[in-house]
C-alpha positions in Angstrom: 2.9 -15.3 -22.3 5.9 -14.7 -20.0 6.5 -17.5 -17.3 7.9 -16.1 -13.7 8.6 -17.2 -10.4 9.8 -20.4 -8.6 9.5 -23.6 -8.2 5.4 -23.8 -6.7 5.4 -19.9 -7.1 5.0 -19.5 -10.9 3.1 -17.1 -12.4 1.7 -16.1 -16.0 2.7 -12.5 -16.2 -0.1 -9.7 -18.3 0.9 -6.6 -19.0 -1.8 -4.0 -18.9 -4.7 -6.4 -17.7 -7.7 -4.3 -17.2 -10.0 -2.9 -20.4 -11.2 0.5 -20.0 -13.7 1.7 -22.5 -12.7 2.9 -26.0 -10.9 6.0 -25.5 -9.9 6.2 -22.3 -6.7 5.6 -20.5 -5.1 5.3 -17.3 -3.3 8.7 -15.4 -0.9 7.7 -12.9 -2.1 4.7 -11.0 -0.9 4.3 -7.2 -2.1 1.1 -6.5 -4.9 -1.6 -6.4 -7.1 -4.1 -4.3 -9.3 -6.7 -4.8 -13.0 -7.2 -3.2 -14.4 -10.4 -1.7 -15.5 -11.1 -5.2 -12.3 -10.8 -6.6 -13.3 -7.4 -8.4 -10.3 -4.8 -8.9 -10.2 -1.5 -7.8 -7.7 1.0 -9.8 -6.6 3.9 -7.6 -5.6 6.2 -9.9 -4.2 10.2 -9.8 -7.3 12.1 -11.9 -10.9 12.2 -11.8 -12.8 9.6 -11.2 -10.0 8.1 -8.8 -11.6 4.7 -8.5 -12.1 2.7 -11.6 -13.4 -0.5 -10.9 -13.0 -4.4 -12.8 -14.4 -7.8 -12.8 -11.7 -10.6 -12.3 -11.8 -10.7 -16.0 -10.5 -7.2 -16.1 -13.8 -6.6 -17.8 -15.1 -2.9 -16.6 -17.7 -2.1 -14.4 -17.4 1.3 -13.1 -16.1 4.4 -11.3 -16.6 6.5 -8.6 -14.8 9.2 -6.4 -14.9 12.3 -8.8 -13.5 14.9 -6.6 -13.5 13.4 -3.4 -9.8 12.6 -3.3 -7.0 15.3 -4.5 -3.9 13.3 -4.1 -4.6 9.5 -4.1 -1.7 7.2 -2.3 -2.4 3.8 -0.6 -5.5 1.8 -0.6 -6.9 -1.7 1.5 -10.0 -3.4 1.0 -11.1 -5.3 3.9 -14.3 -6.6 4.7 -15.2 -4.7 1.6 -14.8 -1.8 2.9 -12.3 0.7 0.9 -9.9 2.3 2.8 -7.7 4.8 0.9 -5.0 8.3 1.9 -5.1 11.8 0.4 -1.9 12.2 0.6 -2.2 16.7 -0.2 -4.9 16.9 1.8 -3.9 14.8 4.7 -6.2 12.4 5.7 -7.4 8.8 5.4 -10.9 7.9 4.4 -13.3 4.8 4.2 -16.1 4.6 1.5 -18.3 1.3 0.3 -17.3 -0.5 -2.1 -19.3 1.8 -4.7 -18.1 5.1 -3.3 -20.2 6.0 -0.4 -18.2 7.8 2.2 -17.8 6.3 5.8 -15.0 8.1 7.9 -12.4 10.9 7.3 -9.6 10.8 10.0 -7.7 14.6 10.3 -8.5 17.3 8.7 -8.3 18.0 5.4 -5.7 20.4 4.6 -4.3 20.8 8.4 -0.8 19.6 8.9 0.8 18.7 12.1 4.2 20.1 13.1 7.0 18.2 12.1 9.4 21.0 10.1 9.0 19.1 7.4 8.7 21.2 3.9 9.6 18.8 1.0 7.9 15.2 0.7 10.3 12.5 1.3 12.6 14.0 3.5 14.1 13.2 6.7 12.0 15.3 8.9 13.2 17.1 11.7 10.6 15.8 14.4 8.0 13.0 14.7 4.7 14.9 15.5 1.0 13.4 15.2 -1.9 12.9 12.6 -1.2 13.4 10.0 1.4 15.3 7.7 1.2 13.4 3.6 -0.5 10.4 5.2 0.6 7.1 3.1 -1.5 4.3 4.1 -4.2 3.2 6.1 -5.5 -0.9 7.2 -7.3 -2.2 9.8 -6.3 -4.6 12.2 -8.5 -8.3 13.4 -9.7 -6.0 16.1 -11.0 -3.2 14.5 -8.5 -0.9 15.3 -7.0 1.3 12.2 -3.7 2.2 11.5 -2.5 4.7 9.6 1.4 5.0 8.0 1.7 9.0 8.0 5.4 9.2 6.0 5.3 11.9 3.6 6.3 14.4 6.1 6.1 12.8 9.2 7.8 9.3 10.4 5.3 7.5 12.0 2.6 5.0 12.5 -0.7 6.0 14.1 -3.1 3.7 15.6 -7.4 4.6 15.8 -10.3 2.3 17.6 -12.6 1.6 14.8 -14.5 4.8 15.7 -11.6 6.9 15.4 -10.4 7.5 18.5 -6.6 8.1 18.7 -5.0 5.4 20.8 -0.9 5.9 20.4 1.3 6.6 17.7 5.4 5.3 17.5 8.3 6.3 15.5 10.8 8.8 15.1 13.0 10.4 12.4 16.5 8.4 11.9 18.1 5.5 9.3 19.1 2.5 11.6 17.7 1.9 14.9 14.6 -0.3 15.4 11.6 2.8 15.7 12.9 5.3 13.0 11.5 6.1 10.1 12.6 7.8 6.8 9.3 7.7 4.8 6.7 4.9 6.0 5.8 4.2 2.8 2.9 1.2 3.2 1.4 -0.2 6.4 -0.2 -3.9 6.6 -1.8 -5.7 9.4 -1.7 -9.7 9.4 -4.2 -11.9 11.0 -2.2 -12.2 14.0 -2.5 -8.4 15.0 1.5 -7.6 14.0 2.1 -4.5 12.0 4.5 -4.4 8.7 5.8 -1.3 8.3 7.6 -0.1 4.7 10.2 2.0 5.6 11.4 2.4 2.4 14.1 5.3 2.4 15.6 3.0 5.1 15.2 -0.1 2.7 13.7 -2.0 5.4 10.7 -3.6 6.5 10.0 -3.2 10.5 7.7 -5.5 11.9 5.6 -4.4 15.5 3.1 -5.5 18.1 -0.2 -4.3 17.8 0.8 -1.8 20.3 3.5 -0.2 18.5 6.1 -2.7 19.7 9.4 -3.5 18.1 9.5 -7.0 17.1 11.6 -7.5 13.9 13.2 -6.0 11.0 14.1 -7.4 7.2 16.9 -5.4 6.1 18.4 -7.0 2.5 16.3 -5.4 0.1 15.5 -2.2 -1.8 13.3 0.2 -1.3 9.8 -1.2 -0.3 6.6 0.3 -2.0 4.2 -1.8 -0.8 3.2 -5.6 1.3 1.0 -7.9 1.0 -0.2 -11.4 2.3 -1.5 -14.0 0.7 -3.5 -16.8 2.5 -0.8 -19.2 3.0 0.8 -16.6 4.9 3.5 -15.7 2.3 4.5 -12.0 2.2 4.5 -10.1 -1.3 6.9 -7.0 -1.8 7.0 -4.5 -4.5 10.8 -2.7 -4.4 12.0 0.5 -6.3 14.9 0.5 -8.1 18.0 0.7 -6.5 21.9 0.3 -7.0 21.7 0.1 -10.8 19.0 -3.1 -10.4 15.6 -3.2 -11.9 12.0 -2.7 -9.7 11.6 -6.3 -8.4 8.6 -8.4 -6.6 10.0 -10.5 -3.8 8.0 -13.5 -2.1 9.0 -13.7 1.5 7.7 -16.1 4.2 7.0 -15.1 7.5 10.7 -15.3 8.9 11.3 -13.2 6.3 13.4 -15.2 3.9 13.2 -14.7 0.1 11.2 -17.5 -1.6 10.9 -16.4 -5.4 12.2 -12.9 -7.0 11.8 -11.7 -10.5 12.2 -8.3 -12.1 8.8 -6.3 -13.6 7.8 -2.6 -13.9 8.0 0.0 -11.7 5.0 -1.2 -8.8 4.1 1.9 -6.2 1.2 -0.8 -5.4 0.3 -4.2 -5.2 -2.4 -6.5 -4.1 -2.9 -10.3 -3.8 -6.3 -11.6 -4.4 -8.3 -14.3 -3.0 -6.7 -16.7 -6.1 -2.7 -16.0 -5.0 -3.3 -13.7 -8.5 -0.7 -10.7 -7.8 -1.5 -7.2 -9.4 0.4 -4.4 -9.8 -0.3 -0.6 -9.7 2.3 1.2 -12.1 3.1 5.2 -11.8 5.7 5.4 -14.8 3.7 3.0 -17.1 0.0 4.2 -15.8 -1.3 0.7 -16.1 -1.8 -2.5 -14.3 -0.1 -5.7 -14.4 -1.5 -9.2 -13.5 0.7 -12.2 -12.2 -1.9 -15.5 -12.7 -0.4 -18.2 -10.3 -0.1 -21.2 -12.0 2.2 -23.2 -9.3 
């Protein structure tokens, strides 16, 4: 096995953890969460979208067939699964075995923002939703929703669903733009983390859609996450002629351990400090075991 990390931030690295039954394999997997049991959910591009793991990477199940075309980002919280259709633009909660909840938008309606081709800058910030990327709630209740694709923005729900403000606009540099919000996360304090990964750049805002920090010296981010000591985890794209890396951060920001691994759209830290990764080139999933 293959040692990473620093000093109290070592890991056990496993490539392709989970076991599906003989015969099948894994299509293009966007990301991955973990339960309050510590069971893993694979959100992969075919039907069934879910597949779902013990924290053996023994399998259990799947569910979704059909009810998701383009699958993107995915939070569990309160075990409750909350995922983005990225095609069909909109964000939807299910239980944890596939029941669904809520759909926010419309699927298949776009809003205006001149935007034709995924990923670029787009002329105008407009509101929900246009390629949706992410969606998380907040301690409140409230959802958000990172809606990058084709728009540059962050949207903000009550729990029910109600639309209370959105923030952002196109642009590379100042603190508010966007070029493709790629992930959004909510920490326990209410603040929202923000992926703004064309911009290589991780904005950090108020609950209300306040600026309150950026973290600028990195590559593109895929994804963040936080583990319970408050440490922030960071899957970024190539970049520069450098390899994907995952980046440990702590809360100001500053880089705590670093190492090199396969290209991670998604990543997820469960209830152990155990880090897995969702990989589109390799279609698999890799496990980081914290030893330190």
């Amino acid at each position: 096995m293959t040692t990473v990390g620093a000093d109290k931030l070592t890991y056990e690295a496993i490539q392709d953890f989970p076991r599906l039954p003989e015969g099948q394999s894994f299509a293009v997997v966007s990301t991955v969460a973990t339960d309050s049991q510590d069971r893993l959910y694979v959100f992969q591009r075919t039907n069934p979208p879910i597949v779902v793991f013990d924290k053996n990477g023994k399998y259990l199940g799947e569910w979704g067939e059909k009810a998701i075309t383009a699958p993107h980002g995915m939070t569990i919280t309160d075990d409750v699964v909350y995922v983005t259709d990225r095609e069909d633009s909109v964000a939807v909660s299910f239980t944890l075995d596939g029941r669904p909840l809520r759909v926010l938008g419309n699927r298949g309606v776009y809003s205006d923002t001149g935007c034709e081709k995924p990923a670029d800058l787009v002329p105008r910030a407009a509101g929900p939703f246009n390629y949706p990327t992410e969606m998380a709630p907040g301690p409140n209740g409230d959802i958000y929703v990172s809606d990058g694709y084709r728009n540059s923005r962050v949207h903000r729900f009550t729990k029910d669903g109600q639309l209370i403000n959105s923030w952002g606009r196109p642009g590379k540099s100042e603190p508010g733009e966007f070029h493709l919000p790629h992930s959004v996360f909510i920490a326990p304090d209410g603040k929202v983390y923000v992926c703004d990964r064309s911009n290589r750049r991780i904005q950090i805002f108020t609950a209300e859609g306040e600026f309150v920090n950026m973290w600028t010296d990195m590559a593109g981010p895929n994804d963040i996450a936080m583990d319970g000591d408050g440490l922030f985890y960071i899957a970024e794209q190539e970049a520069d002629g450098n390899p994907p890396y995952l980046t440990i951060r702590n809360a100001e920001g500053e880089i705590q351990a670093k190492w090199g691994i396969r290209h991670a759209h998604g990543l997820w830290v469960d209830s152990r400090g155990d880090i897995y990764l969702g990989l589109t080139t390799s279609h698999s999933v890799d496990k980081y075991v914290r030893q330190g």
